[in-house]
N, C-alpha and C positions, 0 to 999 in steps of 0.2 A: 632857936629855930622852931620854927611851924608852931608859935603861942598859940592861934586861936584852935587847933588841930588837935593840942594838948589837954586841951580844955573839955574834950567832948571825946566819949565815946565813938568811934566811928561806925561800930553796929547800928547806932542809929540814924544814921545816913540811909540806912536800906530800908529801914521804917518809913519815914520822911518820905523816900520814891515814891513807898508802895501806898502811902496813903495819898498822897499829892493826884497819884495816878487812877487808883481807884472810884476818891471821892468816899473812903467807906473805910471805919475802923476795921469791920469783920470781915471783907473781902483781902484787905490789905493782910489781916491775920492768917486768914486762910492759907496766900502764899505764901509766906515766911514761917508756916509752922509754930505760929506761936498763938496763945488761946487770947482772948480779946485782952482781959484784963490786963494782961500781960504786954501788951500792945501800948494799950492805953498808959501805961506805966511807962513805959519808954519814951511815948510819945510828952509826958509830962515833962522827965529828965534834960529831951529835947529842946524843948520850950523854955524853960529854965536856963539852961547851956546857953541860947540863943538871943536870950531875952524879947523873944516875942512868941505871941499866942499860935504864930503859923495857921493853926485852921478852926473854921466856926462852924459847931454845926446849925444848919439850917433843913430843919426836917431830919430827912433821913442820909443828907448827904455832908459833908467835910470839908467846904469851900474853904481854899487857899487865901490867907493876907498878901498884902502887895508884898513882902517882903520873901512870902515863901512863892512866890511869884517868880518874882527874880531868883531868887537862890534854886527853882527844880532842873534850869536847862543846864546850868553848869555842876550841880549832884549829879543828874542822869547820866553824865555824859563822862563826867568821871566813874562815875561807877562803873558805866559801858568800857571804857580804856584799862579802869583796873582787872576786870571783870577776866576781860582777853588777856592781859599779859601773865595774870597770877595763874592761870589755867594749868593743870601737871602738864606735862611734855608728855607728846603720845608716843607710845611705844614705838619703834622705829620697826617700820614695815617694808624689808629690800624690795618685796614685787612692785608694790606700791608708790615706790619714792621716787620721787625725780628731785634729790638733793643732787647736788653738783659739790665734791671733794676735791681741796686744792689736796696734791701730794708731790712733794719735793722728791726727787729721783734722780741720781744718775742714769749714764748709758747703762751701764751694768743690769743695774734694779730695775730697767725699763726692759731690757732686754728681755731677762731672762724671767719676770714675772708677770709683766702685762700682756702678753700673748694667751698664755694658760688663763690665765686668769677673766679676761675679756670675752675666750671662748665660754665660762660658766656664768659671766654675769649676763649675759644676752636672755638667757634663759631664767636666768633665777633674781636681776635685778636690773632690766629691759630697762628701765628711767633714769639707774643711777646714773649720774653723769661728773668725767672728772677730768681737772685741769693739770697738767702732769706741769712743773717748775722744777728745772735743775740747782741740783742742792748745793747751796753758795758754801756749805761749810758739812761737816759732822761733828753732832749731830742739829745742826737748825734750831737752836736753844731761840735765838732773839725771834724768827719767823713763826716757830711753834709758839713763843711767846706771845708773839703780837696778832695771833691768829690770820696771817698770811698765810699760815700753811695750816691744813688738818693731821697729818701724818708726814713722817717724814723716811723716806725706807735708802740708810747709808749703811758702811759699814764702820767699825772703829779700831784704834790702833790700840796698844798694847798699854802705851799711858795714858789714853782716855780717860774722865775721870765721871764717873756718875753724879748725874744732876737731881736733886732730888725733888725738882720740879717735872721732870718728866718720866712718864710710863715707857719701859723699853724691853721688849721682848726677843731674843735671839730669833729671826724667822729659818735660816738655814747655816748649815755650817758646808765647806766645798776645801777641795784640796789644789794646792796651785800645780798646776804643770807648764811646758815652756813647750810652745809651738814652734815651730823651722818648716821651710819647703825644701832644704836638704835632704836628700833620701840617704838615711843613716839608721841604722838599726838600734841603737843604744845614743845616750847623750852622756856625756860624764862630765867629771867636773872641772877640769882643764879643758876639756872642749868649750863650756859656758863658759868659763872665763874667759878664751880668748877669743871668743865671740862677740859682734858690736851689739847692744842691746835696742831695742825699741820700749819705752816704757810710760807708763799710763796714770797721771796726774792728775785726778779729775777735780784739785783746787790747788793745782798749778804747787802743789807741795815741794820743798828742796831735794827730802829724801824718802823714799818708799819701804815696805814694810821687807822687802828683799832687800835691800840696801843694807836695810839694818840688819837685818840676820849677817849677810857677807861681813859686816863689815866686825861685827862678835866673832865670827870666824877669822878675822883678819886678810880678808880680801875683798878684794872693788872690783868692780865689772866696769866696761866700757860704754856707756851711754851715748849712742847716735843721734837718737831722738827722741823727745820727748813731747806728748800730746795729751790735752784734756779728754779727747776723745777717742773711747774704746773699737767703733764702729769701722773707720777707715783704715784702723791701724791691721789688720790681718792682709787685708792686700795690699800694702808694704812689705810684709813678710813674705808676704806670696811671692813680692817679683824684687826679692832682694836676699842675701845672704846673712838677715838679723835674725835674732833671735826676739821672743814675748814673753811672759810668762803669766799666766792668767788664770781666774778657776775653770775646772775642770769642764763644769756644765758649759761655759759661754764658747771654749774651744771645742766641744764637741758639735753648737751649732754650726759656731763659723766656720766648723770644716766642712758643711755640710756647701758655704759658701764658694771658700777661697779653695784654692790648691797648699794645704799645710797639714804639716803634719804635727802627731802629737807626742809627747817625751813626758814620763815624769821626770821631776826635777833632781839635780845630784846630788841636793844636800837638804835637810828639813826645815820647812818654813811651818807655822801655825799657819792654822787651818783661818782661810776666809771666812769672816766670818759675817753674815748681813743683819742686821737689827731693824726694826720696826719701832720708832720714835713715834709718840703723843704727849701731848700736856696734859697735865691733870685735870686744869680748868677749860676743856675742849669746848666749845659752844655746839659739840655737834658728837657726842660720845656714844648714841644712840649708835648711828651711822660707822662710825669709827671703833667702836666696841663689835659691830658686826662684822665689817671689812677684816680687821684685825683676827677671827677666829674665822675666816674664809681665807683667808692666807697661810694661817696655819695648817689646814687640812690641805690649804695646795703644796706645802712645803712637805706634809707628811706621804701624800700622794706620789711626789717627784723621786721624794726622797727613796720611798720604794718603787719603786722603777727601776730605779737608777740601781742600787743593789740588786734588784735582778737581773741587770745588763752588764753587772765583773764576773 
């Protein structure tokens, strides 16, 4: 692969430009920082490498052969394409940027994080722009993979297993409780149980993370209905006798919504828990390394809040 490429120094490729261009050993030395002789030496190697003379001087000038002729517009031009792509990556600037971030999201993680979050970047990163994609799986290994997605913000279950192709950060942790528009002062756990359930599948799953706790316990619940999506399902509740059970933060908006009410639950589940998925090899980690610690201080923000609202 690439013989003749192999053959030759490509430092002097820049040589070659700058004398082609010039017309003048010393001018050409000038901008490359190298002192003539030093030049001139290079330029020999060249010559050599190429098997032709390239340039003659006449006077005080460096006229080009037919052959360095032909060979300057396709040097220059590569040099120009190498020139831009090898460039460092520029520091990733929020005010600045108008990247556009795909992020894979449930209802959940859309809920309950792009509102807060949309009110700080208006202000502090006015350009970024993002394409929000619901999250076909958890955690989006092949999407993060194929760079379809930049981030992916799901939660995971308890035999998840870690990829170690991907960066994942816990962004919050929430405790589940179970909403009703029943007016009842306590929930217990015969009452849950013989309650029809409404429950929330957001990749159409067989069995849910409640499921499994009951069913360690040695009991099943009644399942009415079942839906991908988080949004509608409260006012179902609202104008029916089911029960929900959902994190804390998403049932304190939607009550702000529906007519429902809130219960902690009668028996203990692990705590919800939401992760912020990236690949390693992100083509965009600038962007996504910043996003990522702008999430975290909304998650530490909420977080206290939130303890000083028990």
């Amino acid at each position: 692969m690439h013989s003749a490429l192999r053959r030759l120094d490509l430092n002097l490729l820049l040589v070659f430009d700058a004398v082609y261009r010039y017309r003048s050993v010393s001018q050409a030395a000038e901008e490359l920082a190298m002192s003539t002789s030093a030049l001139s030496h290079a330029l020999s190697r060249l010559r050599s490498g190429l098997n032709d003379p390239l340039f003659y001087r006449e006077g005080h000038r460096m006229c080009p052969s037919v052959y360095a002729t032909q060979l300057a517009p396709a040097i220059a031009s590569s040099l120009k394409f190498l020139n831009q792509e090898l460039a460092p990556q520029a520091e990733f600037n929020a005010a600045s940027s108008s990247d556009c971030l795909q992020i894979a999201i449930t209802d959940f993680t859309a809920f309950t994080i792009f509102p807060a979050l949309m009110q700080q970047l208006q202000h502090d990163a006015p350009g970024l722009r993002f394409e929000l994609r619901y999250l076909p799986h958890s955690p989006a290994l092949t999407e993060l993979l194929a760079g379809e997605v930049d981030l992916a913000l799901g939660f995971s279950a308890e035999e998840d297993e870690r990829h170690p192709e991907l960066d994942e950060i816990n962004w919050c942790a929430d405790e589940y409780v179970a909403i009703s528009h029943l007016a009842r002062k306590t929930l217990t756990l015969a009452e849950y149980l013989a309650a029809r359930h409404l429950v929330i599948t957001p990749w159409n799953e067989a069995q849910g993370v409640l499921d499994t706790q009951l069913a360690r316990m040695g009991y099943t619940r009644q399942i009415a209905i079942k839906t991908p999506s988080m949004l509608s399902a409260p006012f179902m509740i609202a104008d029916s006798d089911m029960l929900m059970a959902l994190p804390r933060s998403a049932a304190e908006k939607l009550a702000q919504a529906a007519k429902i009410r809130i219960f902690p639950l009668p028996f203990y589940v692990p705590p919800f828990e939401v992760k912020i998925y990236s690949h390693k090899r992100s083509g965009k980690r600038g962007a996504t390394n910043w996003l990522k610690t702008r999430l975290h201080t909304l998650a530490c923000f909420a977080e206290a809040r939130g303890s000083e609202s028990y």
